[in-house]
C-alpha positions as CSV (number, residue, x, y, z in Angstrom):
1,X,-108.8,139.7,-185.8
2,X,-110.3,142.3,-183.3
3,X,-108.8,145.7,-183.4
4,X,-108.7,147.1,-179.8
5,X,-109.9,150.6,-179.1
6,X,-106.6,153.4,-178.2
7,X,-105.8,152.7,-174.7
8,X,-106.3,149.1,-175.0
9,X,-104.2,148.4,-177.9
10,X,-101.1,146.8,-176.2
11,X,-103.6,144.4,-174.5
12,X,-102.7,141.1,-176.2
13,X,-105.5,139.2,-178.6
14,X,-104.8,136.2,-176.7
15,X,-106.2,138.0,-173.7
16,X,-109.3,137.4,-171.6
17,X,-110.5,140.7,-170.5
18,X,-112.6,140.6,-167.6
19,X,-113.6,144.6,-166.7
20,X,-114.4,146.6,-164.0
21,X,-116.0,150.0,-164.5
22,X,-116.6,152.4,-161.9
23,X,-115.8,153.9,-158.6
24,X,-113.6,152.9,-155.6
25,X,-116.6,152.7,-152.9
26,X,-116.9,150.3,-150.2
27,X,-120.1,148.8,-151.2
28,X,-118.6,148.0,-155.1
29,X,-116.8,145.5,-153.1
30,X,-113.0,146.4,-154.5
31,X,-111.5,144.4,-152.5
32,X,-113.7,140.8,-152.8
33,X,-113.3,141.7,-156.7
34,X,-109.9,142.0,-157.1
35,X,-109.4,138.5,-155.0
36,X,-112.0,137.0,-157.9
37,X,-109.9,138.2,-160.6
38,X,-106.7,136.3,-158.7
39,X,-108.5,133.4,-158.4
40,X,-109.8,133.3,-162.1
41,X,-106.3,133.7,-162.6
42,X,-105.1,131.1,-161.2
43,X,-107.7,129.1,-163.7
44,X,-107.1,131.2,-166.7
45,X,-103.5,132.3,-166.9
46,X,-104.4,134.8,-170.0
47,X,-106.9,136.7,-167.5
48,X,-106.8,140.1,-167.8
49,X,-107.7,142.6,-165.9
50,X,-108.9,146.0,-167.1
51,X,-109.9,149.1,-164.9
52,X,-112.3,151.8,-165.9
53,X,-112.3,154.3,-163.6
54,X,-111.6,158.2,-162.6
55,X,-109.8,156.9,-159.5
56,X,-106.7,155.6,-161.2
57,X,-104.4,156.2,-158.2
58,X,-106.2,154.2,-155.5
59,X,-106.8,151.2,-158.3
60,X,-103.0,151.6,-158.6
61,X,-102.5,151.3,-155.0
62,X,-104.7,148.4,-154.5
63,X,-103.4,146.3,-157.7
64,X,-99.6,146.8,-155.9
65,X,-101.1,146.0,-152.5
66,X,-102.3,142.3,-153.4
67,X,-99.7,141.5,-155.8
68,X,-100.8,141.9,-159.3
69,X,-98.4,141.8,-161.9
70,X,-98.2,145.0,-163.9
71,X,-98.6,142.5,-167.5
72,X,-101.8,141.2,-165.8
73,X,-103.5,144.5,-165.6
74,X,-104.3,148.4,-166.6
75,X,-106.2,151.0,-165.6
76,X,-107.5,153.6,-167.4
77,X,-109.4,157.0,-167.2
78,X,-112.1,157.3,-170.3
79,X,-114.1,160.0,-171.3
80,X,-118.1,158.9,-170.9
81,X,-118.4,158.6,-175.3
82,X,-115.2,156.4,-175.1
83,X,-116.6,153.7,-172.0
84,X,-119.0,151.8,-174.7
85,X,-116.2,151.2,-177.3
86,X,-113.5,149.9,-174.9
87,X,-116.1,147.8,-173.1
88,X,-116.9,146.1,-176.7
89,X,-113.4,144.9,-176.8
90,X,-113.9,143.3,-173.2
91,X,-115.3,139.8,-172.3
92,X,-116.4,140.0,-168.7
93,X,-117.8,142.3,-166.8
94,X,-117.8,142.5,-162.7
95,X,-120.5,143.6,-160.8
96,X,-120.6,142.3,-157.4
97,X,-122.7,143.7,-154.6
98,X,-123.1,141.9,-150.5
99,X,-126.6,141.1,-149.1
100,X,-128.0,144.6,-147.9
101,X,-131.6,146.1,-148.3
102,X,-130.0,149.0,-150.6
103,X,-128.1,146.2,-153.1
104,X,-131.4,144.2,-153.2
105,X,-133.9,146.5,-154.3
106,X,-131.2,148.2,-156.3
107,X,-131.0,148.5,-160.0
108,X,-126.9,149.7,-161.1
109,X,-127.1,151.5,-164.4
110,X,-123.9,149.5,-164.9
111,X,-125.6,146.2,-166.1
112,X,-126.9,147.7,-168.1
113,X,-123.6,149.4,-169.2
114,X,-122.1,146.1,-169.5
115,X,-125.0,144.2,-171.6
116,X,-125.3,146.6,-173.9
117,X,-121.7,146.6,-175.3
118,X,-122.4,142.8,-175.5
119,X,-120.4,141.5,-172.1
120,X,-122.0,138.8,-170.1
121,X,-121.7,140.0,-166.4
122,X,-120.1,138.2,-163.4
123,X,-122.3,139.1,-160.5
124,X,-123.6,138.2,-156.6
125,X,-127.0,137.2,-155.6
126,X,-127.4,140.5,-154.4
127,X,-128.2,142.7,-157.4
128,X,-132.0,143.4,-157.1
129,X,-133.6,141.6,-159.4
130,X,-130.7,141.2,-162.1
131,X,-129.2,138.7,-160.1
132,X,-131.5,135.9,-160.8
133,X,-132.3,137.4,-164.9
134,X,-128.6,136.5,-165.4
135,X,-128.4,132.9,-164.9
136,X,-132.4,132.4,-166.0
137,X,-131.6,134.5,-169.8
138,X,-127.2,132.9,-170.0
139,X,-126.1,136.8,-169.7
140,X,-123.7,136.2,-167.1
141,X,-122.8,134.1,-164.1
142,X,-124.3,134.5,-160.7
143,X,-121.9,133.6,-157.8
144,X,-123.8,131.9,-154.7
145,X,-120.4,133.3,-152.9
146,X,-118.1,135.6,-154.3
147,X,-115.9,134.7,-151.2
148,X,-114.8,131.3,-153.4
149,X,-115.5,131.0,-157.4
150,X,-116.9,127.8,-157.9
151,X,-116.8,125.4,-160.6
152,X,-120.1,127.1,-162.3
153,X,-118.5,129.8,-162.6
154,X,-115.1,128.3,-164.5
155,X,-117.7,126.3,-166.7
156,X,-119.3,129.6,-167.8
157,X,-116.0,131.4,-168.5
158,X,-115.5,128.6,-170.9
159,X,-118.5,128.2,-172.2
160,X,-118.3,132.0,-173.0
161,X,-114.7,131.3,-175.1
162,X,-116.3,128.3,-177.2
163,X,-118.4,130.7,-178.7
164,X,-118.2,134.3,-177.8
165,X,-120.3,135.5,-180.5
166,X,-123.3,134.2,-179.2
167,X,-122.9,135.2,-175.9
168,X,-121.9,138.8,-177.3
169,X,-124.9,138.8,-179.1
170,X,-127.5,137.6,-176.3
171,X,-126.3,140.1,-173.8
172,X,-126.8,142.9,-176.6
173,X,-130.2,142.0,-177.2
174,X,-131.4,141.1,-173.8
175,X,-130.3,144.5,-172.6
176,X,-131.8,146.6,-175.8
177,X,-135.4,144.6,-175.1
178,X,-135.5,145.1,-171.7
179,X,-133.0,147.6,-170.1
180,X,-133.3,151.1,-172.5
181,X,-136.0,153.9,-172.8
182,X,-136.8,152.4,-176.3
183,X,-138.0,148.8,-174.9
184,X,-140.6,150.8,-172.4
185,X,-141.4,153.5,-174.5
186,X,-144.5,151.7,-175.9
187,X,-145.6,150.7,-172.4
188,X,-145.3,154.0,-171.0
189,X,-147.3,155.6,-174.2
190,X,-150.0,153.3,-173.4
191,X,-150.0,154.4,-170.2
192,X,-149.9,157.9,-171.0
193,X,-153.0,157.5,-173.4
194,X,-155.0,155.5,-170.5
195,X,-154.8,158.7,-168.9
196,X,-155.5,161.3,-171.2
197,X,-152.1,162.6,-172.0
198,X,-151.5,162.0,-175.5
């Protein structure tokens, strides 16, 4: 059985952890994020959900304000070495973004984030070009309208707990071949040599 990393210890095994790590900022969409977990929950009565973030106190404030019972959730405040380890011991990860110019040619380091510690991401059609990788490569779920979680997104969540090592796995590998310094490097030494700089 999975040991969970120090400030997620009392978070039951039973438990699906769906994650959000970041800031409290209007266009992070809180508040559309918080209704998806609800309605998830309504689905999945072990959902969980956990809180990365250095804004503890308005999380706090907003979990209160639409009713989430304090067994259903936590928030915590991480140091940046301890973000990867807790986000191992996650399943989901949110990222959900509306349909602006900035969103769509955007590229959130936090996909990356979430890929990397092996969590397939829950996301909007609105994520530059990530949002259409995640359905096309099974590294996530891609929500035509985050307003109302459809029943794609319910198959995928149980798709994901039939066999969460693969998924684990894909999203790993998907992110170290194609979203770290090391999967360009040899692309951008080409480069470099095609114009006289090594």
């Amino acid at each position: 059985e999975e040991t969970r990393p120090g400030k997620m210890e009392d978070i039951g095994s039973d438990r699906i952890i769906f994650t959000y790590s970041g800031s409290y900022r209007k266009y992070q969409l809180i508040d559309e994020t918080f209704n998806l977990f609800l309605n998830i929950k309504e689905e999945f009565p072990k959902a969980f959900f956990l809180i990365m973030t250095n804004q503890t106190d308005v999380f706090e404030n907003k979990a209160k304000e639409v009713g989430l019972p304090d067994s259903d959730y936590k928030i915590i405040s991480l140091n940046r070495d301890e973000v990867l380890q807790h986000l191992k011991s996650s399943d989901f990860g949110f990222l959900l973004r509306d349909n602006s110019i900035v969103n769509i040619v955007s590229s959130p380091t936090k996909f990356a984030e979430y890929l990397l510690a092996g969590l397939p991401v829950i996301t909007s059609d609105f994520v530059g070009d990530y949002s259409s990788l995640v359905n096309e490569h099974e590294i996530g779920y891609t929500m035509p309208d985050i307003s109302v979680p459809d029943d794609g997104l319910y198959g995928f969540i149980r798709q994901y707990l039939a066999d969460k090592k693969s998924f684990k796995i894909r999203a790993h590998k998907f992110a170290e071949n194609n979203l770290t310094w090391a999967a360009y490097q040899p692309l951008l030494n080409a480069e470099l040599k095609k114009y006289g700089f090594v």
